[in-house]
LUMVOLO-521056 format. One record per atom (N, C-alpha, C): residue number from 1; residue in three letters; atom name; x, y, z. Coordinates in steps of 0.2 Angstrom, whole numbers. Layout:
<sites>
[site NUM, "ALA", "CA", [X, Y, Z]];
...
</sites>
This chain:
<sites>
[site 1, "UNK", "N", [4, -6, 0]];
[site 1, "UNK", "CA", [0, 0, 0]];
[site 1, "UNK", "C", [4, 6, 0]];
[site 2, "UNK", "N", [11, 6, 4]];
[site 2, "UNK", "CA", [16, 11, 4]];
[site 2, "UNK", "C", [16, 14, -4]];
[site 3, "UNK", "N", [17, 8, -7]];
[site 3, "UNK", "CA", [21, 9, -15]];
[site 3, "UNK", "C", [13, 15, -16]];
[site 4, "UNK", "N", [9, 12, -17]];
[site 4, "UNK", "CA", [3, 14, -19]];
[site 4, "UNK", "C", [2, 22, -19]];
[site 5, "UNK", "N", [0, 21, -13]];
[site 5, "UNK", "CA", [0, 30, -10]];
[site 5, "UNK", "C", [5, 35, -13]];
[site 6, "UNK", "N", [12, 32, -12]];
[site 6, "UNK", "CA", [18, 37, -14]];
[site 6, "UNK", "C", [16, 40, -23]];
[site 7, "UNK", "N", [14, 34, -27]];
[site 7, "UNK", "CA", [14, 37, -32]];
[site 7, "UNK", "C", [7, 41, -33]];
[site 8, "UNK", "N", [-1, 38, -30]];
[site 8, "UNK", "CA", [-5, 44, -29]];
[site 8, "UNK", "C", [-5, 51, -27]];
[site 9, "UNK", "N", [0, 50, -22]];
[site 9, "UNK", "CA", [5, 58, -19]];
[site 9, "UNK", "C", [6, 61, -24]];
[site 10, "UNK", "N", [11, 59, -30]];
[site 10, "UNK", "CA", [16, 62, -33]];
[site 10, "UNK", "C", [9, 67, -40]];
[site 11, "UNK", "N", [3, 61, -42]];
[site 11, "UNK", "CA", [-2, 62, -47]];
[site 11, "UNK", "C", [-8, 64, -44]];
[site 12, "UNK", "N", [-9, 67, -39]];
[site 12, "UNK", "CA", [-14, 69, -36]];
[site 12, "UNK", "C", [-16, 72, -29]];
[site 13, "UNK", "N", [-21, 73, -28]];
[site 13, "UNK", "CA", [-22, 73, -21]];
[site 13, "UNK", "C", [-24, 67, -16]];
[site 14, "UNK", "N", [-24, 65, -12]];
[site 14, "UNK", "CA", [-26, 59, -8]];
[site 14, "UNK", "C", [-27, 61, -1]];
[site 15, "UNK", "N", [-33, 57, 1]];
[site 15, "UNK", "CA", [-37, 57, 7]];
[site 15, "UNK", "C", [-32, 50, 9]];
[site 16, "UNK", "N", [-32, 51, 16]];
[site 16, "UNK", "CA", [-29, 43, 18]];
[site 16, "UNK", "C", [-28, 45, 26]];
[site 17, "UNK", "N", [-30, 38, 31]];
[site 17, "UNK", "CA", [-29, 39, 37]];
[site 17, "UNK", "C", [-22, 35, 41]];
[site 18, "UNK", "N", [-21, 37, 44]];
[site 18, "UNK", "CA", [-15, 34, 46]];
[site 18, "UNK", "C", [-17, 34, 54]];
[site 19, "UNK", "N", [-13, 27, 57]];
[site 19, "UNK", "CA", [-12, 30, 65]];
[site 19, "UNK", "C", [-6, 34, 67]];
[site 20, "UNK", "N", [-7, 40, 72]];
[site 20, "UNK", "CA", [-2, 42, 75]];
[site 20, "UNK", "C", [2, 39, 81]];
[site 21, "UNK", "N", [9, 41, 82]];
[site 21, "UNK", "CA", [14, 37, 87]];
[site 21, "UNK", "C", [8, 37, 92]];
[site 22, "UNK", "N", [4, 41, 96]];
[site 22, "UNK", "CA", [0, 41, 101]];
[site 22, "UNK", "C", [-6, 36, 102]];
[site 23, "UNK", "N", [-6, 31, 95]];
[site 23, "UNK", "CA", [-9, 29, 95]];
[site 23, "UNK", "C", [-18, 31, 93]];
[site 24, "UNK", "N", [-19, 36, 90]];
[site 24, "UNK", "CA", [-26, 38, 89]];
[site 24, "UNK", "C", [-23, 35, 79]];
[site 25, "UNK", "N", [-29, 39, 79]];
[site 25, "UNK", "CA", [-29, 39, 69]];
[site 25, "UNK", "C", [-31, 46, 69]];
[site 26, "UNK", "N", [-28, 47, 62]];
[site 26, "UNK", "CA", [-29, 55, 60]];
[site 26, "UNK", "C", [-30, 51, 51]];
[site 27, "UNK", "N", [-35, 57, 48]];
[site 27, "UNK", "CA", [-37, 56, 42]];
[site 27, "UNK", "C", [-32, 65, 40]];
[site 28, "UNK", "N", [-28, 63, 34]];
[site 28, "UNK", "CA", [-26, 68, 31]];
[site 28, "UNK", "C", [-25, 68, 25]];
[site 29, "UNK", "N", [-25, 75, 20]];
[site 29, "UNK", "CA", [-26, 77, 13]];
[site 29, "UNK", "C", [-18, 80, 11]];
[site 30, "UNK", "N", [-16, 76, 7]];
[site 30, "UNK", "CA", [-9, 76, 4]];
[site 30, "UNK", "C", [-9, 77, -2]];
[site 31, "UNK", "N", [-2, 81, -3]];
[site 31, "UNK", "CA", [0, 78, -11]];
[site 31, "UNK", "C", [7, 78, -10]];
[site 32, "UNK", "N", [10, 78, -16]];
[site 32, "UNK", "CA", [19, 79, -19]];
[site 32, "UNK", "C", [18, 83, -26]];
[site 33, "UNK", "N", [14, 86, -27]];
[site 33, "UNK", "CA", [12, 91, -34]];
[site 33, "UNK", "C", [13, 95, -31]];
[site 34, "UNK", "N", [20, 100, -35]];
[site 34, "UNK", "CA", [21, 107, -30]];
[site 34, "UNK", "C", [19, 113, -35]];
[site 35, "UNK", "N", [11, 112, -37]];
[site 35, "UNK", "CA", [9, 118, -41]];
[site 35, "UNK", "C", [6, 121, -35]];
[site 36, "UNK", "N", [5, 129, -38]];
[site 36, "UNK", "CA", [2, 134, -31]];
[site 36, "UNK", "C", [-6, 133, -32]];
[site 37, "UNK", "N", [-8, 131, -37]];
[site 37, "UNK", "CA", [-15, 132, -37]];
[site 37, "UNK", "C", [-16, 126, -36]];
[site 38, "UNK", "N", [-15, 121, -31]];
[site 38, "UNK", "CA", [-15, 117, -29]];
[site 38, "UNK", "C", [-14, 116, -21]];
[site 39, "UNK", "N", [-7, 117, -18]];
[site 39, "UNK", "CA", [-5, 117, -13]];
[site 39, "UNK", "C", [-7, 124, -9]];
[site 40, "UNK", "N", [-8, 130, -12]];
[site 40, "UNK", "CA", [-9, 135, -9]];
[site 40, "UNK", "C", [-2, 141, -10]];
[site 41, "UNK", "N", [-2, 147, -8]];
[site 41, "UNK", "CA", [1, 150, -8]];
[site 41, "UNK", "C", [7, 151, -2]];
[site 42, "UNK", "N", [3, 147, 3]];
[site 42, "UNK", "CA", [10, 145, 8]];
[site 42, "UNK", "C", [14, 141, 7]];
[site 43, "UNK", "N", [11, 136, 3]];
[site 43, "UNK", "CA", [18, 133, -1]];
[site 43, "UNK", "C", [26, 132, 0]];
[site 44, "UNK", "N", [28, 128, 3]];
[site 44, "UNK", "CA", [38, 129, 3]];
[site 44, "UNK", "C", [40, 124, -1]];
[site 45, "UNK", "N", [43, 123, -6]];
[site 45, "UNK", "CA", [47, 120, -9]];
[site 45, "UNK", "C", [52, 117, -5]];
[site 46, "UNK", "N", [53, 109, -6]];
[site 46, "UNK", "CA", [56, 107, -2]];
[site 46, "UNK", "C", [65, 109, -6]];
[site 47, "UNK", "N", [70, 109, 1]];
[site 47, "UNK", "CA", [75, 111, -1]];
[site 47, "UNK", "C", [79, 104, -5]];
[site 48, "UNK", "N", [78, 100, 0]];
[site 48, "UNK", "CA", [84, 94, -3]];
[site 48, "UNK", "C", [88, 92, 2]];
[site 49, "UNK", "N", [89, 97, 9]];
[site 49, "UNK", "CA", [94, 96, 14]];
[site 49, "UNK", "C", [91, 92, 19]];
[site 50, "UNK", "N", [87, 92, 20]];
[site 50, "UNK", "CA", [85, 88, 27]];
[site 50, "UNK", "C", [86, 81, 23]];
[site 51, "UNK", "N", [89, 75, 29]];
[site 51, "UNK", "CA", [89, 69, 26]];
[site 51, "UNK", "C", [82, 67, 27]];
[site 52, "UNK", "N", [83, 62, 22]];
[site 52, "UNK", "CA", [77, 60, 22]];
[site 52, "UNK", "C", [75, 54, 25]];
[site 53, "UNK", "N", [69, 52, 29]];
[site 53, "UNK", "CA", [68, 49, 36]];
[site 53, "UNK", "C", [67, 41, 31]];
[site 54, "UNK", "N", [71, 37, 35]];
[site 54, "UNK", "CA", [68, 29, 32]];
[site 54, "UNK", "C", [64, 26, 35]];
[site 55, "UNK", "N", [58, 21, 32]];
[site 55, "UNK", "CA", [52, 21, 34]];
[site 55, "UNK", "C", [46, 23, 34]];
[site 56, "UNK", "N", [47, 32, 30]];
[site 56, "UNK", "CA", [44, 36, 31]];
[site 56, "UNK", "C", [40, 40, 27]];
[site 57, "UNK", "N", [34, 43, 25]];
[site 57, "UNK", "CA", [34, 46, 18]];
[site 57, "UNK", "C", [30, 53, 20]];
[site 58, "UNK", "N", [35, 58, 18]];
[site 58, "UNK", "CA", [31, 63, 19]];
[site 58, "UNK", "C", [28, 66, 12]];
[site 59, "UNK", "N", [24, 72, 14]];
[site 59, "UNK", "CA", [19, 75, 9]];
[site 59, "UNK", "C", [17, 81, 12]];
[site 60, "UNK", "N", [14, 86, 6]];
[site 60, "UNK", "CA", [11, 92, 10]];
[site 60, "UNK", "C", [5, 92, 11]];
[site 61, "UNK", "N", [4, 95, 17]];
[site 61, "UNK", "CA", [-3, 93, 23]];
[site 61, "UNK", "C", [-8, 100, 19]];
[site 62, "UNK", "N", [-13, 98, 13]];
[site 62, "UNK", "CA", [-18, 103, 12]];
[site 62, "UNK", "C", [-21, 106, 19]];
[site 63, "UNK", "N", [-22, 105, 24]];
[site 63, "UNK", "CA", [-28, 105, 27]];
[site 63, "UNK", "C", [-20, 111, 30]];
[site 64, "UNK", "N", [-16, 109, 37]];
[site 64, "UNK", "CA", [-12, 112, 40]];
[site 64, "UNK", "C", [-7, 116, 36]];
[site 65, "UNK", "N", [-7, 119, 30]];
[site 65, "UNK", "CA", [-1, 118, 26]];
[site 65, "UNK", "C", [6, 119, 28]];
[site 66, "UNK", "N", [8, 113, 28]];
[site 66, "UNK", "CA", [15, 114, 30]];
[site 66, "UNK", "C", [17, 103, 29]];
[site 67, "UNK", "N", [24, 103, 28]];
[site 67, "UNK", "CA", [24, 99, 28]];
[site 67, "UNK", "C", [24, 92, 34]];
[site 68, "UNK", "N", [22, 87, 31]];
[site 68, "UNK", "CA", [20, 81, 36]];
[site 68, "UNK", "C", [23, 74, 35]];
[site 69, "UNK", "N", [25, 71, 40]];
[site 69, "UNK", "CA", [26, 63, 36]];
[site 69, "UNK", "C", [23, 59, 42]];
[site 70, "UNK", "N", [22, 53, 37]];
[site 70, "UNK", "CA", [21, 47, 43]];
[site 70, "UNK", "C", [26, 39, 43]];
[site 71, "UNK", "N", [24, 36, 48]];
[site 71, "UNK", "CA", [28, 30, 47]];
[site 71, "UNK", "C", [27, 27, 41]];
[site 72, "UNK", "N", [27, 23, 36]];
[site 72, "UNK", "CA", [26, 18, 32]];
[site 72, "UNK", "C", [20, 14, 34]];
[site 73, "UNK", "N", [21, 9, 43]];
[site 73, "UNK", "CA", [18, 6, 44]];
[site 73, "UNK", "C", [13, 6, 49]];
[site 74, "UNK", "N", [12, 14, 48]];
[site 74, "UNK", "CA", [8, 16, 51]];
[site 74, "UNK", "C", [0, 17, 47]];
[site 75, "UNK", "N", [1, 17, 40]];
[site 75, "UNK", "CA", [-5, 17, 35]];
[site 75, "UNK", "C", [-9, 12, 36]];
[site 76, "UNK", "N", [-15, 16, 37]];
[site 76, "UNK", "CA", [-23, 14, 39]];
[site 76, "UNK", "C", [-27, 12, 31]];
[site 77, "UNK", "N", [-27, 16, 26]];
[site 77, "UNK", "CA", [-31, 16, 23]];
[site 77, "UNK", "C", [-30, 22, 17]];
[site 78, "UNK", "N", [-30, 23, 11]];
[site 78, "UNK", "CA", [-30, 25, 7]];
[site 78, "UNK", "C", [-37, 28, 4]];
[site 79, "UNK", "N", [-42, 33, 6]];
[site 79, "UNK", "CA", [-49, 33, 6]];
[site 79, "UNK", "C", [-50, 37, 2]];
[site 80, "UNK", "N", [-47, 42, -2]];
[site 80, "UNK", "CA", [-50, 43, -8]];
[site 80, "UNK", "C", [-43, 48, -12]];
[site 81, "UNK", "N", [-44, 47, -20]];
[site 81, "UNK", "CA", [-38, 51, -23]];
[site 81, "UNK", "C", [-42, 53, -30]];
[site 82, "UNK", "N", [-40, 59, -29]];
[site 82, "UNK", "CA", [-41, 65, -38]];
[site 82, "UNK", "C", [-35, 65, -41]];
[site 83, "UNK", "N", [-35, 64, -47]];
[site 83, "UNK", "CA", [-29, 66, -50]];
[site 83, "UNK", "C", [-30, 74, -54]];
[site 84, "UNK", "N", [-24, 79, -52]];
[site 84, "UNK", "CA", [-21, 81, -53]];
[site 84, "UNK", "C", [-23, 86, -62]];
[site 85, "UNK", "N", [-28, 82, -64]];
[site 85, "UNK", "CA", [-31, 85, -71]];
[site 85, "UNK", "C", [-38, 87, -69]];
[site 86, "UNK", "N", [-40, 83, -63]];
[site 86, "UNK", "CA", [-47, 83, -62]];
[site 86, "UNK", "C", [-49, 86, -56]];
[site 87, "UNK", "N", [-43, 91, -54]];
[site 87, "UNK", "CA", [-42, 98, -48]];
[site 87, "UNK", "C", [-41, 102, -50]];
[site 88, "UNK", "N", [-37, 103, -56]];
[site 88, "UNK", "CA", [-37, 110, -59]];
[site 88, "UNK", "C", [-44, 112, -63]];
[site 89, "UNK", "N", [-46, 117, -59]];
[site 89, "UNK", "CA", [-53, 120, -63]];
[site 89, "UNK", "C", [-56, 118, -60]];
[site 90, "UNK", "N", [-57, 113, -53]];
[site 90, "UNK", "CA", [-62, 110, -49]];
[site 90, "UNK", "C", [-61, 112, -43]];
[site 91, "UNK", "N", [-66, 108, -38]];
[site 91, "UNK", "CA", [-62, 108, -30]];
[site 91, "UNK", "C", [-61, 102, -28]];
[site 92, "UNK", "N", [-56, 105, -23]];
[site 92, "UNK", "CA", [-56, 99, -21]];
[site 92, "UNK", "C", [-57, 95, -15]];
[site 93, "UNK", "N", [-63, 92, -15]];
[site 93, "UNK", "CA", [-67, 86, -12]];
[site 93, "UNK", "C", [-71, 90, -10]];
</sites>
């Protein structure tokens, strides 16, 4: 399901829940498409410097904008993904 997600990230938007280290669940709205009229105008390009976590997949958090990751095996569920053709011009969710 890792593989999965990562590439829905990269072609769209995605709803997906994960549990957190605390053990609760959180449902959150991601992508890896660094268009503004998509991500928002808060938007930060990532640099390239921070290493990059193993295990882990991050993405940017539509709802909180700013970036987010989670474990790998922390993913609950994949629950719903737009592509990227079918956002622009639209809303999304």
């Amino acid at each position: 399901m890792i593989t999965e997600i990562k590439e829905k990230l990269r072609n769209g938007v995605v709803t997906f829940t994960f549990t957190k280290k605390d053990g609760t669940t959180r449902q959150a709205k991601g992508t890896l498409i660094f268009d503004k009229s998509i991500v928002g105008e808060n938007f930060v390009a990532p640099t390239g410097r921070g290493p990059e976590k193993s295990g882990a997949t991050a993405y940017w958090d539509l709802d909180k904008e700013a970036w987010r990751s989670f474990n790998d095996d922390s993913l609950v569920s994949i629950d719903k993904f737009i592509e990227k053709q079918d956002i622009l011009g639209g809303e999304l969710f």
